[in-house]
N, C-alpha and C positions, 0 to 999 in steps of 0.2 A: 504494500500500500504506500509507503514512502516514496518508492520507487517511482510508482505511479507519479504520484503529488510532483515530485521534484521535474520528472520527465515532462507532466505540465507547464509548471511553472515555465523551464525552460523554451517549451514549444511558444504560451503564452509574451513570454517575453521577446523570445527572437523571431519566432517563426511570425506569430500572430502581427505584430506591428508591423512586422513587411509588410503586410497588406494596406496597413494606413499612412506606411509613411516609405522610408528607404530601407534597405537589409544594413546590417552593421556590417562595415567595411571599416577596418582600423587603419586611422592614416599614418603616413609615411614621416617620422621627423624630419629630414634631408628633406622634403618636396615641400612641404608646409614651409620651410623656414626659406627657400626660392622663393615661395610663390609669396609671401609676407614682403618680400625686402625687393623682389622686383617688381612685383603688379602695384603692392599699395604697402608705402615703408610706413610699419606702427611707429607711432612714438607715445611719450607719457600722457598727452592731451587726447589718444584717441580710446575708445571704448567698443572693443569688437564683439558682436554676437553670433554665437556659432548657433545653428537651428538643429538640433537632432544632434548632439555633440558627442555622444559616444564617448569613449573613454577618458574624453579632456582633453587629448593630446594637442589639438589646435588652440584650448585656453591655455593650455602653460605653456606652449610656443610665442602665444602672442604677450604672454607676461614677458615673457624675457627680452620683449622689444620694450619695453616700457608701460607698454598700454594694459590699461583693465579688461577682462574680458567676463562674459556673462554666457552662458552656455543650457540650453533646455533641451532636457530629453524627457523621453515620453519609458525607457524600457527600467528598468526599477534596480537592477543586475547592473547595468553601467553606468544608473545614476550613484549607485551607490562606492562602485570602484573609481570614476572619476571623482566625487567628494571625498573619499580617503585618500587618493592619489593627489588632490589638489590641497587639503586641509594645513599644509603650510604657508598656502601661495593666497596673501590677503588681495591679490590683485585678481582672483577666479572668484568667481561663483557660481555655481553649478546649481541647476533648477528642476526639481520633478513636475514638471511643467508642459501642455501641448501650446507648442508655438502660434498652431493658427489659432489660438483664439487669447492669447498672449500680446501685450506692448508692448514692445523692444524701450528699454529707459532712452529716455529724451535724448541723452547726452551720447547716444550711439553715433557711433561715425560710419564702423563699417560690418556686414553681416556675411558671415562664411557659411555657405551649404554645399552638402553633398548628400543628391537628390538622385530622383529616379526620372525619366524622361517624360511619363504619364503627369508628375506632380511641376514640373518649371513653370510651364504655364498661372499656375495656380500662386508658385511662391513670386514669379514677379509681381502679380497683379496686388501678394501679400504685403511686398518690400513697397509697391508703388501707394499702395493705400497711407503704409507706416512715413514714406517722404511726404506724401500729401496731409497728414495728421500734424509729424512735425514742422511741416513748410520749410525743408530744407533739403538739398540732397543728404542719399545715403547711396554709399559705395555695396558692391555685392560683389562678393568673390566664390563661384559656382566650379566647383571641383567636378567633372566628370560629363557634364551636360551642360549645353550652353541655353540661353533664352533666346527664342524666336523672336520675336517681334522685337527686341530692343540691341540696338548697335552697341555694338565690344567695343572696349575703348583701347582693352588691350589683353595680352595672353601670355603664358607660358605653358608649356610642356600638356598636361589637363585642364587648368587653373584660368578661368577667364573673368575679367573684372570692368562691371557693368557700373555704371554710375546713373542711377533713377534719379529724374531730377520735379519734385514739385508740384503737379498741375494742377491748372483751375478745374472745376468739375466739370465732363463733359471730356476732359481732354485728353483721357487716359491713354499711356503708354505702351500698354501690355493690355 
């Protein structure tokens, strides 16, 4: 019966959220820290959010650029090894948290996802709403899949970094 339970758990946690959101793919320190310092260089003034954040690995990359980093995941299993993993780093904060229905803090600058191609659509329209809340651009840095409808400003290797910028209503980007 344990057995059972745990085999659950596990399906629920990784298997089942595939279906709502991306599969856990654990990312690469060496690519994360390219794509950081050539597409969009952190510093201590910026505050990055990673959506679906998985292990942490892109908040404690983006701490050691200076910047704060705010990170939400939905699976319970890597919200909880990413907060123990992060729990010295006062510049993380890790969220048991579902992003689409989440405010990225005001003071965000830039947002890291790594998506599935069914859901971009859906997260620009998400990142376009959160610019037009705050009335200010916000950068987006999309590991794996790019966004259709809105112009790359620039890329490396997977790693492409979108800048949403603002709109009056009516005049949506995405």
């Amino acid at each position: 019966m344990v057995w059972f339970l745990l085999l659950l758990f596990f399906f629920l946690a990784f298997g089942a959220i595939a279906f709502y959101g991306a599969p856990y793919v654990p990312s690469q320190k060496k690519y994360i820290k390219l794509a950081l310092h050539q597409l969009y260089p952190l510093g201590k003034k910026d505050l990055l959010v990673d959506i679906g954040s998985g292990g942490g690995v892109v908040l404690r990359e983006a701490s050691k650029f200076g910047a704060r980093a705010v990170g939400y995941e939905l699976n319970p299993l890597l919200f909880i090894v990413s907060r123990f993993l992060s729990r010295n780093d006062k510049r993380v904060d890790v969220r048991f948290a579902d992003y689409w229905t989440a405010k990225i803090p005001d003071d965000t600058t830039i947002i890291y996802v790594f998506s599935v191609m069914r859901d971009m659509k859906r997260i620009g329209k998400w990142v376009q709403d959160e610019a037009n809340r705050l009335d200010r651009p916000l950068n987006l840095i999309s590991f794996g899949f790019e966004l259709v409808d809105v112009p790359e400003k620039k890329s490396v290797g997977a790693y492409h970094l979108y800048v949403i910028q603002p709109l009056q209503s009516g005049e949506a980007q995405v």
